[in-house]
Wavefront OBJ file of the C-alpha trace (Angstrom):
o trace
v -29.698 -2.175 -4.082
v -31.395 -3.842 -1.424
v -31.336 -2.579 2.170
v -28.970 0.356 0.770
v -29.825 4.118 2.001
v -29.086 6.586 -0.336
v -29.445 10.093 1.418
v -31.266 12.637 -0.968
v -28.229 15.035 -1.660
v -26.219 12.100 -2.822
v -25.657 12.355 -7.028
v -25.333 8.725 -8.589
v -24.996 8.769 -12.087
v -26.387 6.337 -14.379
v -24.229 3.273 -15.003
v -23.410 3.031 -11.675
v -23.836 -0.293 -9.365
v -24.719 -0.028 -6.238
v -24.401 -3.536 -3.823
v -27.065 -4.433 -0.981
v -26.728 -2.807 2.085
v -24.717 0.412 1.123
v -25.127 3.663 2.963
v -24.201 6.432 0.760
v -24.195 9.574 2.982
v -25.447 13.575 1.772
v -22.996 15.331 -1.156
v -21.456 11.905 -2.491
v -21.164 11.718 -6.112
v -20.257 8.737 -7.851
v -19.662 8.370 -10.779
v -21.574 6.132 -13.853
v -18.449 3.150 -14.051
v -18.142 2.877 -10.535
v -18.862 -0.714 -8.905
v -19.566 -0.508 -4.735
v -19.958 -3.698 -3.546
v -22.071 -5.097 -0.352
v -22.518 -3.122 2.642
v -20.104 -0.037 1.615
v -20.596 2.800 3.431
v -19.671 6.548 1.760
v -19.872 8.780 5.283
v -20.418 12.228 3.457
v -19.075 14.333 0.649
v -17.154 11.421 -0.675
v -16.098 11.398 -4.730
v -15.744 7.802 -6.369
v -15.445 8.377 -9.813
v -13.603 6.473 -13.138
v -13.251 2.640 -13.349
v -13.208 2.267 -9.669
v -14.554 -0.973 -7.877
v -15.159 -0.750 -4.323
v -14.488 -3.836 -1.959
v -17.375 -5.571 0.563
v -17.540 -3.199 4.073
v -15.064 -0.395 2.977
v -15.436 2.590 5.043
v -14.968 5.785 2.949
v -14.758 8.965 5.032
v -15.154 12.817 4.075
v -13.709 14.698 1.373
v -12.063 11.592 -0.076
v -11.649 11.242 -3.714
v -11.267 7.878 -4.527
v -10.249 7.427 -9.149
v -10.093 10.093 -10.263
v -7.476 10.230 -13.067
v -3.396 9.962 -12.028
v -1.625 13.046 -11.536
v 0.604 12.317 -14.098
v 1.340 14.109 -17.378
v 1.861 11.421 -19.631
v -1.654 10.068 -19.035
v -4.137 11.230 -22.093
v -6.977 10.124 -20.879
v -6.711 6.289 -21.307
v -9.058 3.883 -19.770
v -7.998 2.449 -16.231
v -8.891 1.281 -13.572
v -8.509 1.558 -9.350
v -9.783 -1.846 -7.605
v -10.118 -1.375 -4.056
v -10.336 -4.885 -1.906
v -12.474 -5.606 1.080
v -13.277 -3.953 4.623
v -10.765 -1.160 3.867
v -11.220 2.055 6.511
v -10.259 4.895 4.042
v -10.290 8.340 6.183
v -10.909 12.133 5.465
v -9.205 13.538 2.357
v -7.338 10.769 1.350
v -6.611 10.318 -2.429
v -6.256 7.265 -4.540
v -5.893 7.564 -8.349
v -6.080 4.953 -11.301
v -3.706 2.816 -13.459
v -2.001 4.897 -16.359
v -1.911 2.508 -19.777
v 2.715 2.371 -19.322
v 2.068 0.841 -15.746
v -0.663 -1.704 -16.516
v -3.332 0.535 -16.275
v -4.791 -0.997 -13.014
v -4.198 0.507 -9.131
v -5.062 -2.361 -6.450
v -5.453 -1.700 -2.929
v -6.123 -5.169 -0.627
v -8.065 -6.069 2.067
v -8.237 -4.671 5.262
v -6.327 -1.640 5.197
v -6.348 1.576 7.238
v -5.505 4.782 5.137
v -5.363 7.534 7.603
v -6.428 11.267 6.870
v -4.418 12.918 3.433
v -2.874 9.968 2.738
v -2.274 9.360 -1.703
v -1.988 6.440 -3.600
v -0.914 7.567 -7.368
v -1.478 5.911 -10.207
v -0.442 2.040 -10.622
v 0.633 1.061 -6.633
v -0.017 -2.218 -5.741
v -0.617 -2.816 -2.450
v -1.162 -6.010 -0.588
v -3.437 -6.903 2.911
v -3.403 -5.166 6.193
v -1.206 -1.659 4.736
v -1.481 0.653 7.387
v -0.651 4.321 5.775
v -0.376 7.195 8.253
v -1.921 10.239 8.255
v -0.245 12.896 5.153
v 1.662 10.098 3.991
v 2.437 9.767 0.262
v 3.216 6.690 -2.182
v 4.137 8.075 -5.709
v 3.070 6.022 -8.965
v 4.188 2.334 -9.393
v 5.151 1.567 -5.752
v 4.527 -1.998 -4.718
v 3.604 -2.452 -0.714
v 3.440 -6.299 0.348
v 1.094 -7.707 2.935
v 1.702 -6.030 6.719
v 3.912 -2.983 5.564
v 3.384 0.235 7.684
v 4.103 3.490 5.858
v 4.343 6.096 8.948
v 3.279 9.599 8.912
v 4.272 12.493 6.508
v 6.337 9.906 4.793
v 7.115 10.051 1.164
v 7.784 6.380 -1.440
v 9.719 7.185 -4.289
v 8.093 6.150 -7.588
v 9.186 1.876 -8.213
v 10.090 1.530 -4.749
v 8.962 -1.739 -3.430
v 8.555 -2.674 0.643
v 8.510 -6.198 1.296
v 6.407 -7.992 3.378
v 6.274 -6.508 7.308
v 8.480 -3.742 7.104
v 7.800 -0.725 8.813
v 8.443 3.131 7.644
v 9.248 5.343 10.406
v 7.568 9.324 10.414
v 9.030 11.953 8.234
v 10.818 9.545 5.959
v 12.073 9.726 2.076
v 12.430 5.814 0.639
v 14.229 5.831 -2.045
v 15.216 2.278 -2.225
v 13.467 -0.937 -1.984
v 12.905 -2.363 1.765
v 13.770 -5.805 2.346
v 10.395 -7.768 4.373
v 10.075 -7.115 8.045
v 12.994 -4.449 7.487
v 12.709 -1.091 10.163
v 13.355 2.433 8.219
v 13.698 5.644 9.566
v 15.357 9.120 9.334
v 15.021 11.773 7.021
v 16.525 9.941 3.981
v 15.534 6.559 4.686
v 18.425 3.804 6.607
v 17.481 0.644 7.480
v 18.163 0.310 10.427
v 17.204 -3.021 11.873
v 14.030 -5.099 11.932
v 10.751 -4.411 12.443
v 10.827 -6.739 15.703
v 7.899 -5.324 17.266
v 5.600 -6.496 14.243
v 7.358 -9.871 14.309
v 6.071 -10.175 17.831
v 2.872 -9.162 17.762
v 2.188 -11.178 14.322
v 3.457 -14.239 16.648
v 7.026 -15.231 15.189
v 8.542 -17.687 17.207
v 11.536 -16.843 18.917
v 13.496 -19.031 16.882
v 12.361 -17.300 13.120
v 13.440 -14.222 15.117
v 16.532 -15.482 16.068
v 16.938 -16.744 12.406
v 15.940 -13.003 11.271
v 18.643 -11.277 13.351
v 21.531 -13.339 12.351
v 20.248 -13.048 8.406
v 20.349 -8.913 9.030
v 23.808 -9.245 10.977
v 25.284 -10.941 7.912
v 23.509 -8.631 5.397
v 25.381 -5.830 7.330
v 28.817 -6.892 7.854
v 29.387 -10.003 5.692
v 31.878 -10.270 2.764
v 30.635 -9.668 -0.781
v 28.131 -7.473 -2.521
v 24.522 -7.438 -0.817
v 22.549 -9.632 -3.364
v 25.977 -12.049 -3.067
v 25.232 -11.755 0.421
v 21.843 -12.471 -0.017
v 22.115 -15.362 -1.921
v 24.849 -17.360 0.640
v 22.163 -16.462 2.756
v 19.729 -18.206 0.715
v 22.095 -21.512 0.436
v 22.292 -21.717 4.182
v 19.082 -20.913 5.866
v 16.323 -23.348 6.873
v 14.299 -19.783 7.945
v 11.223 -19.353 5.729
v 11.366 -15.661 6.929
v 15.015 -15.240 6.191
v 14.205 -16.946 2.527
v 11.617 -14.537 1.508
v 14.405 -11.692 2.690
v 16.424 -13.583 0.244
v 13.886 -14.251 -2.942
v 13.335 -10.003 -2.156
v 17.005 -9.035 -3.075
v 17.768 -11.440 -5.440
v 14.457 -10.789 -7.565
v 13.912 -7.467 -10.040
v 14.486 -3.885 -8.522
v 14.164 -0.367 -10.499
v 15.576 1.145 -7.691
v 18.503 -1.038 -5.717
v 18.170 -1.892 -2.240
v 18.138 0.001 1.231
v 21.004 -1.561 2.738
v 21.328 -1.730 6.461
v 23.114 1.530 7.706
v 23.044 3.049 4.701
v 20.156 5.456 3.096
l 1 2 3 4 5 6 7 8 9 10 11 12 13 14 15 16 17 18 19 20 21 22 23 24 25 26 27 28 29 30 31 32 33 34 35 36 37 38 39 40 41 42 43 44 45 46 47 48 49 50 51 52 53 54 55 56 57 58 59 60 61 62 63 64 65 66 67 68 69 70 71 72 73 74 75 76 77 78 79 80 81 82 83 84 85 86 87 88 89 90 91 92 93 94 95 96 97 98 99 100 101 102 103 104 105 106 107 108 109 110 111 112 113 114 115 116 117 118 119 120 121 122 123 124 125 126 127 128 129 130 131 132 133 134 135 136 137 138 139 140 141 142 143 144 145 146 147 148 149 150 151 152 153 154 155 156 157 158 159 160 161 162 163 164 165 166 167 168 169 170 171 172 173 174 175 176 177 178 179 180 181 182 183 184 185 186 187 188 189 190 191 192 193 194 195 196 197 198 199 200 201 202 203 204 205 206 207 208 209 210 211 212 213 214 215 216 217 218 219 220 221 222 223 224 225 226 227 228 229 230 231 232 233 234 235 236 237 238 239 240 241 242 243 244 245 246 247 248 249 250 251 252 253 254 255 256 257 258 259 260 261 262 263 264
């Protein structure tokens, strides 16, 4: 525990490893087969319990309680796990559960993410690099969030729904469905309704991928066929490495069918 600062109200139980240069603020608890690696900091009142490991440089903020066991009633008190990734910012209250033994048993949370205040991850999400999920928002067990995806405010993700890479979840938002990459959702019940251009931009797309990007979601919305047929003419005719990994998306495994543009 070199160079780490444990303030004196802080409760560490035994079994517990604690990495160089952590700063584990007054009221934390953690718990005895919890891992924290370098440079972690728990700001105050922070619970880390169960098999949880704890990524180099993650920020942990009040009142968070960071695997403790799923909020599900099939779970009977199994052994799982919650691995967190590196330089995460997790803010105040936010919740984040482990695996349950039917899903894998394992929760996984990349790198570099911002989880805003009351934000929950349930039991068995897998979520890639760079999430951003808004304040109050809420993914239920088993979702799967690629790299990029922003999950906005007071939103809810139906259990097994799965956002592809770069899409973006408007406020106040029930998903249902799976989201196709760099896909825009929004209204009450979830409609994709475009792209998520802005991202594109500012993630430096070249015009031309964009181009590419627009024509694939023109032709998802109005062409002939069923949407994974759609999909996969798509598939045949692109030279677009975006518009392909739209295409490997549909035309892979869903437990809950497709948002389909227009249509919630």
């Amino acid at each position: 525990m070199t160079d780490t600062v444990i303030h004196p109200t802080a409760f560490i139980e035994q079994g517990a490893v604690i990495g160089a240069g952590c700063e584990i603020g007054p009221f934390c608890h953690i718990g005895p087969e919890v891992r924290l690696g370098d440079r972690v900091t728990l700001k105050s009142h922070v619970v880390v319990a169960g098999r949880t490991v704890v990524g180099d440089e993650t920020v942990i903020f009040p009142f968070s309680c960071i695997g403790e066991v799923p909020q599900d009633l099939k779970f009977k008190g199994e052994s799982t796990q919650l691995i967190i990734g590196a330089r995460n910012r997790i803010r105040e209250h936010v919740t984040m559960n482990t695996g349950t033994e039917g899903g894998g048993g394992i929760t996984r949370v990349g790198d570099d993410g911002l989880y805003m205040a009351g934000c929950h991850v349930a039991h068995d999400v897998q979520i890639g690099n760079r999430v951003i999920v808004v304040n109050s928002a809420a993914l239920a067990g088993h979702c799967i969030l690629e790299d990029d995806v922003i999950i906005g405010g007071l939103s809810g993700i139906h259990q097994f729904v799965r956002i592809g890479q770069g899409a973006i979840i408007g406020a106040v938002t029930m998903v249902t469905n799976d989201v196709i990459p760099y896909g825009l959702v929004q209204a009450p019940r979830g409609v994709l309704d475009g792209l998520n251009l802005v991202g594109l931009k500012r993630r430096g797309v070249s015009r031309s991928d964009i181009t590419s990007l627009r024509a694939a979601f023109q032709m998802l919305a109005q062409g002939e066929g069923a949407f994974q047929d759609r999909a996969r003419r798509l598939g045949e005719e692109t030279e677009s490495v975006y518009v392909s990994q739209i295409v490997n998306f549909v035309t892979g495994h869903s437990d809950r069918s497709y948002l389909t543009p227009g249509q919630g």
